[in-house]
N, C-alpha and C positions, 0 to 999 in steps of 0.2 A: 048200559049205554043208552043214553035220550035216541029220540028219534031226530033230533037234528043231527047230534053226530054221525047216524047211521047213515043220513040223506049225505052228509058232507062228504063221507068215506067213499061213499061209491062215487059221488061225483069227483071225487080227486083220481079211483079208480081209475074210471072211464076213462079221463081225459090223461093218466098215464099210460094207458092202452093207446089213446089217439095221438100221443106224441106229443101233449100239449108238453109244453115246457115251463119252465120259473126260472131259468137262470142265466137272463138279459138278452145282451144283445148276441144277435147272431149273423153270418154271412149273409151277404146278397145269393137269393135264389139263384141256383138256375134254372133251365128252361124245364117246365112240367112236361113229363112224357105221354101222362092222359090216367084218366085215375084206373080206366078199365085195360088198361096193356099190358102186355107180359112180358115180365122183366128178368133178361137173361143175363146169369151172371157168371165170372168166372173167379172160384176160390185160388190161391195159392198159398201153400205152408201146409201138410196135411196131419198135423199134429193138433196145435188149436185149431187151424181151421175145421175141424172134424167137427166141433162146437158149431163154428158157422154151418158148414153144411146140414146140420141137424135144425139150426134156427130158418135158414132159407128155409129148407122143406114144408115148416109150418107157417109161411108168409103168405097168403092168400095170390096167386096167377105167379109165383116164382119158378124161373126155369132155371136149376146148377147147369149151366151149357159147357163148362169146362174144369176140370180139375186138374191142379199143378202144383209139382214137389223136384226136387233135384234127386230122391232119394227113391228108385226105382219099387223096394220096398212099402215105404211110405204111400206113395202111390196108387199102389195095388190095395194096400189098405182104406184108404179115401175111397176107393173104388167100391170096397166090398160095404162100407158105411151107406151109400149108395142104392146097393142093391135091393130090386124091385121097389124102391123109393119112388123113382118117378119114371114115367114114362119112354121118354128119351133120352140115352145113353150118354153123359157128359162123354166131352172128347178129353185125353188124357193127352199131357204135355209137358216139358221140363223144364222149358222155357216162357215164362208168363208174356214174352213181348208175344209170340204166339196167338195168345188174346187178346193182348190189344192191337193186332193189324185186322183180329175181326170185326168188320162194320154193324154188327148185329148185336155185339152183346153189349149193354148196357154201364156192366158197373164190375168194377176188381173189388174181390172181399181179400186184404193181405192179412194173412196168418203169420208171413215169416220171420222171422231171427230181426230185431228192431233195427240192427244196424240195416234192413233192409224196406222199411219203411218210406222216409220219404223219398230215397230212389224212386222207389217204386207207384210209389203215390203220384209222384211229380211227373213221372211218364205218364202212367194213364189219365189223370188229367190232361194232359198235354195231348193224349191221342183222343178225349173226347167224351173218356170214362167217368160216370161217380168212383167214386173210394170209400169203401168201410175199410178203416183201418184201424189193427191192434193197437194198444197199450204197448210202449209212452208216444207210437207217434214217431217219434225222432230219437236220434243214435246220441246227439247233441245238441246246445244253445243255438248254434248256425242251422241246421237243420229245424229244429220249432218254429225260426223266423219262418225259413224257406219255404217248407210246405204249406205254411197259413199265407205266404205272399202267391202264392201259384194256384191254390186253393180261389182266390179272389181275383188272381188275375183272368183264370178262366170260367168262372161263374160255374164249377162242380161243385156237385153235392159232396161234402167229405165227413161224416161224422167217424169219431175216435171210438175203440171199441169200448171205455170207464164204462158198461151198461149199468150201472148202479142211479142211473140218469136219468133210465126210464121204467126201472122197480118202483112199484106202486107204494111200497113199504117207505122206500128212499124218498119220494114225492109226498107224502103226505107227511113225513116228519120233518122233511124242509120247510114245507107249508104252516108247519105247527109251531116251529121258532120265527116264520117270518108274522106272523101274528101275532106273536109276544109268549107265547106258552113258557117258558123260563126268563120273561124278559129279553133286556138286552144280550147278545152274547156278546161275549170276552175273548173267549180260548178255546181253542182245542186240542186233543191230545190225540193222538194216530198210534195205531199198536201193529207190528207184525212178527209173529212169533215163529220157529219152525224148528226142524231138528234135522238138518241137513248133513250128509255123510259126507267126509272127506273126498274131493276129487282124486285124489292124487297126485301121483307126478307121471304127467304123458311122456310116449317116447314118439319118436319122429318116425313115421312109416310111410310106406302106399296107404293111399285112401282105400276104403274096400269097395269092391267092384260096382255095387249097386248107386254109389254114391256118385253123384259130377262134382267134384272138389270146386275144380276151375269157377261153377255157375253157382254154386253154395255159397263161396266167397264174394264174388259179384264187384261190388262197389269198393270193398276193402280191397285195399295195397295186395298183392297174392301173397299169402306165405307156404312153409312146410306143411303138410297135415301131422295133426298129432293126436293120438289117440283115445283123448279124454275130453274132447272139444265138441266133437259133434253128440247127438244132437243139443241136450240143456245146456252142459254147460259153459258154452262161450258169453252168458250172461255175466260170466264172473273175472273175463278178461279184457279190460277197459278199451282194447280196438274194437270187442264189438259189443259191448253190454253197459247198462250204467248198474250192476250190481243189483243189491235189492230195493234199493231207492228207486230206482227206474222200471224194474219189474213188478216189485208189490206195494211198495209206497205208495206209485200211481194212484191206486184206487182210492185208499185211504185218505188223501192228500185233497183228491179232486174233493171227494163226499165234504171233506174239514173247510175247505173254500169256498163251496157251496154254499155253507151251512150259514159260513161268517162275512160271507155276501162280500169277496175282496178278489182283485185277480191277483197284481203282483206285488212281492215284497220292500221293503224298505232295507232290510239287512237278513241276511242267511249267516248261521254255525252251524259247523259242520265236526263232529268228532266220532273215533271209534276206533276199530282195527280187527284185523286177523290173527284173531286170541285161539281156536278151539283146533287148528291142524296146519301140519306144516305140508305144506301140498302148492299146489299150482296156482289157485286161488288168488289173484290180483284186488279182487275189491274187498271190502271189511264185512265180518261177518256178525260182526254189533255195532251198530249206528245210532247217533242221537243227532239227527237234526234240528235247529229251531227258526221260526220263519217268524220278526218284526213284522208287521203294518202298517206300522203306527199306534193305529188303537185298538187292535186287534193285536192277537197272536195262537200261531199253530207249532205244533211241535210233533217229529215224528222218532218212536221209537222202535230198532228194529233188531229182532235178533233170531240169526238165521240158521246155529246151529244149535240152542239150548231153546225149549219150550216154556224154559222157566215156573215150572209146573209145584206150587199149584196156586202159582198167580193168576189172576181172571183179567190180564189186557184185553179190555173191548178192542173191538175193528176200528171205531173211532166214536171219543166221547168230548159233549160240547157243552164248556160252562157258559151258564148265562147270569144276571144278576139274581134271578129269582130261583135258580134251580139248575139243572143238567137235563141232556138228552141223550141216552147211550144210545149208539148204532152196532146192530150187529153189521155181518155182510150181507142181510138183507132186511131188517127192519128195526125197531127201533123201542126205548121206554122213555117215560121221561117221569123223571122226578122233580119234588120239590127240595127248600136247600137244606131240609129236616132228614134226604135223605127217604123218606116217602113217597113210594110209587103211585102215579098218579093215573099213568093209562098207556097204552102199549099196542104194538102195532105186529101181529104175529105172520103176513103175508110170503107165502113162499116164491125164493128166485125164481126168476125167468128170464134168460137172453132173447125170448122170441119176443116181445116188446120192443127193444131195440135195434133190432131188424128188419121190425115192421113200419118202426119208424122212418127210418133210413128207405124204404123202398116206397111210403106214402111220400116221402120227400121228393123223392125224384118221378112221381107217377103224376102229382097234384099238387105240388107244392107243401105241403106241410112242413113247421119248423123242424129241423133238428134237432132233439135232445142233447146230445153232445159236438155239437161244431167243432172243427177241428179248431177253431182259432181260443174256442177255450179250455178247450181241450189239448192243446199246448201250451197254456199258462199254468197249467197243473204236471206239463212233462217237466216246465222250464223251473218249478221246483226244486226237481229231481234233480237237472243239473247243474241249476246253483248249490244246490247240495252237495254234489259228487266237484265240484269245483273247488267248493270250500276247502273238505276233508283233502284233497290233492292239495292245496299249498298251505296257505298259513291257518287256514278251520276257519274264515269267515271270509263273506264278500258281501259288499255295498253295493247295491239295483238300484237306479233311476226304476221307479216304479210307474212311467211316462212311458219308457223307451222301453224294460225292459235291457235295458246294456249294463253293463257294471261301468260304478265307478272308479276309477285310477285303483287298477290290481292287474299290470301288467303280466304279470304270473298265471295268476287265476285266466286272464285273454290268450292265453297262450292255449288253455285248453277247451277256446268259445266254440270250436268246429274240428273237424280231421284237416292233419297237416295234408293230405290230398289225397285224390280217389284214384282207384283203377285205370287207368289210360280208357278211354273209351264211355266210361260213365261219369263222369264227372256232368254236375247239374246248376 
């Protein structure tokens, strides 16, 4: 390696440490809380959130002031992740509004179930909070709009959890296509592989004791409880999940739009199905998506009960005229069009990057690495995707607005026919 590249490397480093960003525009600030304050936060979901609490920890004057879960279990677990961690004792609570009638704390980290997302998002903004929020963001199309309009209406900080935004590996190989390293790009291709077991078929019960049904459900219409829903997988039944497009796509998705420097589509297909078990299972569990541009094109492939093994699907690979870039899920090689490796980028993940982002944002101003506003161009993928495959497998975007063109059908499923009595936003 020359000694310029070695100088370049770390200055791309550095500045993926400091939050510098490449990927446009971003929301209007809000107000800097001071670069030396201490920033108290409250998690809710304590499943991924355990990820957050583990990233807060290592964010330089961060205070966990609150942890909250519906699942009394869960809880206690968050709790013991916790211990002797810091100082003072996060208060434990089951209700996250809880946290936001505290006037002290800062910012909601949401972990929960996506259908609870921008609910949840849109109150604490509302009551005065930043927001890190998980991946996709939103439960649906109306929801992507909603949160990035509330987001903007109240001048908080809201970055999306895609941290693949603020990987130094992911940053310097965006860097490396924005320079010309393969030329022009073209396409790209998105891989998600897994070998997921049958749910089953639930039976309709009492919820078990530890669990608050009623506050787990939240924004959704109430239903039965049933026994195979909590915790993963209500991902995979369309009132509260967008499948695996909306769960793992996301990442994929974001990294491919990144890469091809586009936010939204000109045309989406959508095909697949529920080929590998006969179970409860609402969404497909092999998907092919593909996402028009114009002059560009991405496509995502996904399949979520065969590993398809002993295929090598990258996490996502990106042709350009002169060559390709693979991405793993956290760094990157890139060839020439012979096929010949040229240089490679071996940097190990870290979510604490994108946490440190997110609280120098709201401490001093620093950009966001993932804004939620574009970071819901990469949800709103997902459920052009899951739109598609629901009616006839394609839909036309005004890639302006963001709205679909004349698919009354496909509009039919742009938002939830309505929310909980009570939460509706």
């Amino acid at each position: 390696m020359s000694s310029n590249d070695q100088t370049r490397r770390s200055f791309i480093k550095s500045t993926a440490l400091a939050g510098v960003t490449i990927s446009g525009p971003n929301l209007l600030l809000g107000q800097a809380k001071g670069a030396n304050s201490r920033l108290r936060v409250g998690v809710m979901g304590l499943s991924r959130g355990k990820g957050h609490i583990k990233a807060f920890l290592d964010v330089p004057n961060c205070e966990i002031a609150y942890l909250c879960d519906v699942d009394r279990d869960r809880l206690a677990s968050g709790d013991n992740t916790m211990s002797g961690k810091q100082e003072v004792e996060p208060k434990k609570v089951s209700d996250f509004r809880r946290i936001l009638d505290d006037p002290n704390i800062d910012a909601l980290s949401i972990a929960a179930p996506s259908f609870w997302h921008t609910p949840a998002a849109v109150m604490a903004c509302r009551a005065g909070k930043h927001v890190f929020v998980e991946k996709p963001g939103s439960h649906d199309a109306y929801e992507a709009k909603r949160i990035v309009e509330v987001a903007e209406e109240t001048g908080m900080q809201v970055q999306m959890g895609t941290q693949r935004r603020s990987y130094s590996g992911m940053i310097e190989g965006i860097q490396k296509i924005r320079e010309g390293v393969i030329g022009k790009p073209l396409y790209a291709r998105c891989w998600y592989y897994n070998q997921r077991p049958s749910i089953g078929k639930g039976k309709i019960t009492d919820p078990p004791p530890e669990l608050d049904w009623i506050m787990w459900q939240g924004p959704v219409p109430e239903q039965a409880y049933k026994d195979n829903l909590v915790h993963y997988n209500w991902h995979w039944h369309w009132m509260y999940g967008g499948g695996e497009l909306a769960n793992n796509g996301v990442h994929s998705m974001d990294l491919a739009r990144w890469a091809l420097g586009v936010d939204l589509p000109k045309r989406v297909t959508c095909s697949g199905g529920r080929y590998h078990h006969d179970d409860d299972q609402e969404t497909p569990d092999t998907t092919y998506a593909v996402y028009d541009f114009g002059d560009v094109g991405l496509s995502f492939d996904g399949s979520s009960c065969h590993r398809r093994k002993p295929e090598d699907g990258r996490f996502v690979t990106v042709y350009g005229e002169g060559g390709k870039v693979d991405f793993s899920t956290a760094a990157y090689t890139v060839y020439d069009l012979d096929g010949k490796e040229l240089e490679k980028n071996v940097d190990p993940p870290s979510d604490v990057p994108h946490f440190t982002n997110f609280a120098s944002a709201i401490r001093d101003g620093e950009v966001l690495n993932q804004p939620i506003k574009s970071g819901q161009r990469s949800a709103l993928l997902c459920h052009y995707g899951n739109m598609a495959f629901r009616t006839n497998g394609s839909v036309d975007v005004d890639p302006e607005t963001g709205d679909l063109v004349d698919h009354p059908e496909a509009m039919k499923l742009w938002g939830r026919p309505r929310y909980r009595e009570g939460w509706e936003f």
